[in-house]
N, C-alpha and C positions, 0 to 999 in steps of 0.2 A: 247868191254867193255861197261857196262850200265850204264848211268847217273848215279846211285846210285854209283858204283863202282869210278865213276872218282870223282863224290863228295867229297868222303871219303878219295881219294886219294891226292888231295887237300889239306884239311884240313891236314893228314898229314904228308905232306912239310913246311903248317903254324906250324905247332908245332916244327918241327924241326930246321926252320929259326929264328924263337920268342926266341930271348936272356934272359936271366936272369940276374939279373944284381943285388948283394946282397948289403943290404946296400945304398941303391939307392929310392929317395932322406935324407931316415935319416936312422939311425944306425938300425936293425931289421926289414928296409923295403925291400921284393923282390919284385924288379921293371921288370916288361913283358915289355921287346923293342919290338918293331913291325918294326922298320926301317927297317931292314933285308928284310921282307915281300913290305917294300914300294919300295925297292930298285931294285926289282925283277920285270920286267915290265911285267910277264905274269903273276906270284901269284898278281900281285898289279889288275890286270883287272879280274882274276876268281876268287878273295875275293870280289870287288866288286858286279858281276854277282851273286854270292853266300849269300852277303849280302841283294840283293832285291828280291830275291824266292820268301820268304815267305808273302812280300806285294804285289805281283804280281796280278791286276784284285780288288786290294782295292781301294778304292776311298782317297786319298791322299794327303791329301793339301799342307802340309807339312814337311820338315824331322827339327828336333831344334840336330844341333849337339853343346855338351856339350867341355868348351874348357880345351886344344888347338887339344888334341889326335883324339875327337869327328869331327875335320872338314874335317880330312884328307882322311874319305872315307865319312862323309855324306852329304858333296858337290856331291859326287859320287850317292848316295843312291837316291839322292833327284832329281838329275838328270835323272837317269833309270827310276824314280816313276812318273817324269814328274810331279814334286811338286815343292815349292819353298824351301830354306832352310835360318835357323832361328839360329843364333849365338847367343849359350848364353854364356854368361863370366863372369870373373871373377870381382872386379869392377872398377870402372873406365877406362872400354876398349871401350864402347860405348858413340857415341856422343851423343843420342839425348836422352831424358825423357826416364828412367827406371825403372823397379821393382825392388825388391831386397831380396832374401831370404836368412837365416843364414843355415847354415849346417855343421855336425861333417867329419873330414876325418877319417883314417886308421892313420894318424898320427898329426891331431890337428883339428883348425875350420877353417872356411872361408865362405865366401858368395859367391853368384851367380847372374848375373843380364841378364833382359831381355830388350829391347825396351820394351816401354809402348802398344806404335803402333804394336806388330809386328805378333798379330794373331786376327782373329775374331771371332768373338763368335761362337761357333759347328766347326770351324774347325777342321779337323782329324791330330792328327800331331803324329809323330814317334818319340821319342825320342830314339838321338844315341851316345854311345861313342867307343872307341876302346875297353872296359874290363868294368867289372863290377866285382867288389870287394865284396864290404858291398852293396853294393847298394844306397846311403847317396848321393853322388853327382845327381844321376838319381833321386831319391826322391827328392830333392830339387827341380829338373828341371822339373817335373810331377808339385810340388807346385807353382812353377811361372807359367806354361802354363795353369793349372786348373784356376789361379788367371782372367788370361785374355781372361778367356772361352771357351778354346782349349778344345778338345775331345783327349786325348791320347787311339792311335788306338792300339798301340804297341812299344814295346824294340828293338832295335838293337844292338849286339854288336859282334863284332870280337872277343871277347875270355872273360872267365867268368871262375871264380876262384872257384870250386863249393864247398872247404871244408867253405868259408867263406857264403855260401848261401845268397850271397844278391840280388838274385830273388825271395826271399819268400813276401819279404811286394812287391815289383814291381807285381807279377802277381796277387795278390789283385785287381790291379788299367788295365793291362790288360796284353796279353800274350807277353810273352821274348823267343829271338829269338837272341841267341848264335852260332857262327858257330864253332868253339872248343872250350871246356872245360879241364881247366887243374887241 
């Protein structure tokens, strides 16, 4: 069988494992589980392996996973790329001096926050969550990292919803790298 072949084969098992869940968290929202996938200790290491392809031989400072869904493989991410990795959150989750951006959801508003400290100026950094919707959570977290003069080298995400197209304003800023689309 060739690379290509078990790639694909992969992924899917990820679509098949990935729950829907209707109504989840508010009335008209369909919520993508991924647990299923986390629970699976061989899908959990060849999503990861699968998630760092496409940074492989880039120069990588950083992965910023978006929270909580975001940290669950890009500790993972960050680790293969032999980067550090950068928690951004929601607010009031971080101890020390932070940014703070507003942003729209799928189902209302909220903010994002970063360490003040927690990138240096031209850093490369990846930003990663599990799914990409609208795009609005990643856009924010492009806004905090551009704020602190981070370089966004690229997108990661484990699964990307493509009737809602929210990689059109993301690859403006640079290229998205989805491992399913549903």
């Amino acid at each position: 069988m060739k690379i290509a072949e078990v790639e694909e084969s992969v992924k899917r098992i990820m679509k098949e494992k990935i729950r829907t869940i209707k109504d989840f968290p508010k009335p008209g929202i369909i919520f993508k589980d991924i647990t299923p996938v986390l629970n699976d200790k061989h899908l959990l290491e060849l999503t990861s392996i699968l998630l760092a392809e496409p940074f492989r031989g880039m120069k990588v400072d950083h992965v910023a996973g978006l929270e909580s869904r975001g940290f669950l493989f890009g500790t993972n991410l960050a680790q293969d790329l032999h980067a550090g990795f950068i928690p951004i959150r929601k607010p009031n989750k971080l101890p020390a001096d932070t940014e703070s951006v507003a942003y729209e959801l799928e189902y209302g508003n909220d903010f994002l926050e970063i360490h003040s400290d927690a990138i240096s100026q031209g850093a490369n950094v990846i930003i990663h969550d599990d799914l990409v919707a609208t795009g609005g959570t990643a856009l924010a977290a492009t806004k905090l990292v551009q704020k602190l003069g981070g370089n966004i080298i690229g997108y990661s995400f484990v699964m990307e919803i493509k009737a809602l197209q929210g990689t059109m304003e993301l690859l403006k800023v640079a290229p998205c790298y989805s491992l399913i689309k549903v």
